[in-house]
Structures are given as structure tokens and as C-alpha cells.
N, C-alpha and C positions, 0 to 999 in steps of 0.2 A: 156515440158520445155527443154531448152538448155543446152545436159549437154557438156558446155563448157570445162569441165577438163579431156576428151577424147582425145583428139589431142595436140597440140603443140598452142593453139589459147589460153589458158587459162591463159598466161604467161604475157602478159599487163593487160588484166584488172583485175587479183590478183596482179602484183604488183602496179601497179597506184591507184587500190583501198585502200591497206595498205598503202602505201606510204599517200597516203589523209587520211587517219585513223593516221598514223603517227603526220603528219603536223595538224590539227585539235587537238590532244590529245595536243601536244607540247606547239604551238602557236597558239592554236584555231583561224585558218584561212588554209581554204586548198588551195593550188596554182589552178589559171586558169589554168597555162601550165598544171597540172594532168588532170584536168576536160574537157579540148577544146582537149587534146590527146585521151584521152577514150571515149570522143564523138562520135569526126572525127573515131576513127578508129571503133570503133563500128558500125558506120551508114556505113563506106565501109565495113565491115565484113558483115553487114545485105543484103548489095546490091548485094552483089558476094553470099549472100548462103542462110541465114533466111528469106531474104523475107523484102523488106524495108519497106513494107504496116505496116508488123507486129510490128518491130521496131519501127515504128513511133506513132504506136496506144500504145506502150509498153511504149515508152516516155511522151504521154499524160498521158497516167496513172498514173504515178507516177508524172509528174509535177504539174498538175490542183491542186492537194491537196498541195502540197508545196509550191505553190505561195499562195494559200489561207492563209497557215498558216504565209509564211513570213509579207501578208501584215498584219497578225495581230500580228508579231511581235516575233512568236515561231520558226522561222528559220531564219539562215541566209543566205543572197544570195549563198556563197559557196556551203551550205548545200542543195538549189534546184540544180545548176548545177550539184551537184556530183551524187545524185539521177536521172537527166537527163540523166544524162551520161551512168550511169548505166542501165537504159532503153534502151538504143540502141542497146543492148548485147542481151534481152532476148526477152521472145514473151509476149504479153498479160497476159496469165494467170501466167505468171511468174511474173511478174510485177504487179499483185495484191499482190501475195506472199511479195516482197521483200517490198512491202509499208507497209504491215502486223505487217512482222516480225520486221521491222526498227522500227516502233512504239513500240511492245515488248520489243525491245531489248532496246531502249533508256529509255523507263521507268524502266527495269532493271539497269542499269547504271546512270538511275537517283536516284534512292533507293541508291544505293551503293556509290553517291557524297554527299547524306543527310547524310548516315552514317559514311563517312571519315569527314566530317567535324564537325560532333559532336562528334568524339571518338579521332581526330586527333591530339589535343591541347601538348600532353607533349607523342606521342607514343611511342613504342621500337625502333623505326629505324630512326626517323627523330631526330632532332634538332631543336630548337626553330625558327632558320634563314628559316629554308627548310619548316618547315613545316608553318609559316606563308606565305613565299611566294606560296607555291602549294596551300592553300586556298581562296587566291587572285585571283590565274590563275583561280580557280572552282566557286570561290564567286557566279557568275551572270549569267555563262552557263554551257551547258552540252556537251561536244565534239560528235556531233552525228557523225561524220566521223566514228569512233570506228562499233558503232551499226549498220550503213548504210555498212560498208566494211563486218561484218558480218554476217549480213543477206545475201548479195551481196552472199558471198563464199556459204552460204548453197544453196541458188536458183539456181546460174547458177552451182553448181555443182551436180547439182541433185538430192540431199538428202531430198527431201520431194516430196509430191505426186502429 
């Protein structure tokens, strides 16, 4: 596995991956510009040093399942490019991981949107205005940007095996 957060290279795709974790939690929608930036720059990072073979089988990997799931309807298109993207960065077996762990981690963070919305109604912190509208933003998705940018950070930082 890639561990990216050895050198000075690990500096765009941590921030365009949070950044797209950002934009997704916010406005559940993450910018092209993030995703066609960490692409492009990934696939030339892959060319000049990992190996573009690998990259590119690193990208299938993680896409094939994403368009399956889009066309039925559990992702949205941002959601494959950003995971695309992400692929470019690492090699194969990393790229099982980070599809792995994206799953984990969005089911944890899906638990955790059932339970703000049933405990959320009159909380300590919100107000009735805030807290209707942030139920609305959650109503019908789940920001996988969030869980994809954190799996992202474990893999390509080499924190698992």
C-alpha cells in the first residue's frame, strides 16, 4: 500500500478529499472541480512513480461496484467519481481496502443519521428552526463523502495492513 503521507505528495489528495467530505456533508453534492483535480493529478502521480497499470486496475476496482450501486440507485454520481478518484492514488489491494472500509464506515454514519433524527426533535443545542432544517438536509441521504475521505486517509496513509 501507498503510504502517501511520507513525502510532501499527501497534501492534495488530503485536502480535496476533505474538502469533498466538506462539500457532500454541507450541500450534499461534491464539486467536479475536486474530483477531475484528484483524478488528473493522481493518474499523473501514478505515471511518474506507482505504476499507471496499477492505478488504473485500482480505479476499476473501486468503480465497477459504484456504478453498480449508482444504477440502482445507492450512490450518487459525485459519489462514484470521488471514489474514482481516489483510486488513482493507490494500488489494487489498497483499493479493496478503501471500498471495504467506505462501506463500514458509511454504515456507521448511517446509524448515527437514524439516531440524530430520532433523538434530534427539541435537542440541547439546536433550536427548532436549525434543527428542522438539518433533518431535511439528512431526510433522504447519507453524505458519503464524509466515510469515503476517511477511509481514503486510513489507506493511503498506511495505517492498516
Amino acid at each position: 500500500m501507498p503510504l502517501l503521507w511520507q513525502d510532501a505528495s499527501w497534501f492534495l489528495p488530503a485536502t480535496v478529499s476533505a474538502a469533498a467530505a466538506v462539500f457532500d456533508v454541507l450541500i450534499r453534492r461534491i464539486p467536479n472541480a475536486l474530483t477531475y483535480t484528484l483524478l488528473s493529478v493522481g493518474l499523473i502521480f501514478a505515471y511518474s512513480g506507482n505504476g499507471l497499470e496499477a492505478a488504473s486496475v485500482a480505479i476499476s476496482i473501486v468503480t465497477l461496484p459504484a456504478l453498480i450501486a449508482f444504477s440502482l440507485g445507492v450512490l450518487g454520481g459525485g459519489d462514484v467519481k470521488l471514489l474514482a478518484a481516489m483510486g488513482s492514488w493507490l494500488d489494487p489491494a489498497a483499493a479493496v481496502w478503501l471500498l471495504l472500509l467506505t462501506v463500514c464506515l458509511a454504515a456507521i454514519v448511517g446509524v448515527l443519521l437514524v439516531l440524530y433524527r430520532r433523538f434530534s426533535d427539541h435537542g440541547p443545542f439546536l433550536n427548532d428552526s436549525s434543527a428542522s432544517t438539518l433533518r431535511a438536509a439528512t431526510e433522504s441521504t447519507i453524505p458519503l463523502g464524509l466515510p469515503m475521505a476517511m477511509a481514503f486517509f486510513l489507506v493511503a496513509g498506511g495505517w492498516l495492513p
